[in-house]
C-alpha positions in Angstrom: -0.6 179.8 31.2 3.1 181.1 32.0 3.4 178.4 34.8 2.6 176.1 32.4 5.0 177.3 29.5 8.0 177.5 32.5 7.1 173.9 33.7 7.4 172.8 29.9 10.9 174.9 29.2 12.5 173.2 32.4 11.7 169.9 31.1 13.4 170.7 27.8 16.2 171.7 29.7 16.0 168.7 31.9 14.9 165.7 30.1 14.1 162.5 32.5 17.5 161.0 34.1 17.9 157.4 32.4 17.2 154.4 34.8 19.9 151.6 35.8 19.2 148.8 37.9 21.9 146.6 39.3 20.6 143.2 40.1 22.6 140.1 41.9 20.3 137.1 43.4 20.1 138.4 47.0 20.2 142.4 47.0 22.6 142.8 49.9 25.9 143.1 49.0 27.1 143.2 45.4 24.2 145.1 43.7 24.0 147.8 46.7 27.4 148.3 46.3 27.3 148.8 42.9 23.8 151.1 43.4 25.6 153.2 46.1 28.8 153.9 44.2 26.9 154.3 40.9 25.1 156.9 42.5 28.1 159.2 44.4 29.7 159.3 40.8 27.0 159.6 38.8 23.6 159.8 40.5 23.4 163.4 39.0 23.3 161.7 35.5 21.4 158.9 36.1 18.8 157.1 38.2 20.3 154.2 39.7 18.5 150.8 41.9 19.7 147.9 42.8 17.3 144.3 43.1 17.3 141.2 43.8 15.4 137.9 43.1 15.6 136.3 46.2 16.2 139.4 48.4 17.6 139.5 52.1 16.2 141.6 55.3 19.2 143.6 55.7 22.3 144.8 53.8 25.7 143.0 54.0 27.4 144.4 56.7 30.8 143.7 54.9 29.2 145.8 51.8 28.5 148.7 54.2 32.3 148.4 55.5 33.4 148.5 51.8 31.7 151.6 50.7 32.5 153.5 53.5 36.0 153.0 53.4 36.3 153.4 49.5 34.4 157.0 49.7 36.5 158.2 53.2 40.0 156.6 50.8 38.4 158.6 48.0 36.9 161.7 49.8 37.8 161.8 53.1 34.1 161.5 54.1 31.4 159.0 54.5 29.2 160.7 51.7 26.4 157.3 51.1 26.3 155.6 54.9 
């Protein structure tokens, strides 16, 4: 019974995170960027994915590049890769 009344107060204090979804035709370089950045500045606000309707095997390796420098220019770290 009191586990059950603390599991209910923390979700009162915690409601469910809304969900974003980035979504570009081939999921490997626009929307992961997007997903990846979304979520170092916001991810503890929101849930954030990333789609595509004609996906790829692999991630843009250009995309990868670009977030990695823009979070070491902005952080000095590599924070998502």
């Amino acid at each position: 019974m009191a586990a059950r009344f603390l599991e209910d107060k923390m979700k009162q204090n915690n409601p469910p995170k809304k969900k974003i979804a980035f979504i570009c035709v081939h999921n490997s370089c626009r929307s992961q960027i997007a997903e990846s950045l979304a979520k170092h500045f916001r991810g503890d606000e929101f849930d954030f994915y990333s789609a595509g309707t004609e996906t790829k095997p692999e991630i843009n390796q250009d995309a990868v590049r670009l977030i990695k420098k823009t979070l070491r220019n902005r952080h000095g770290t590599n924070s998502i890769f």
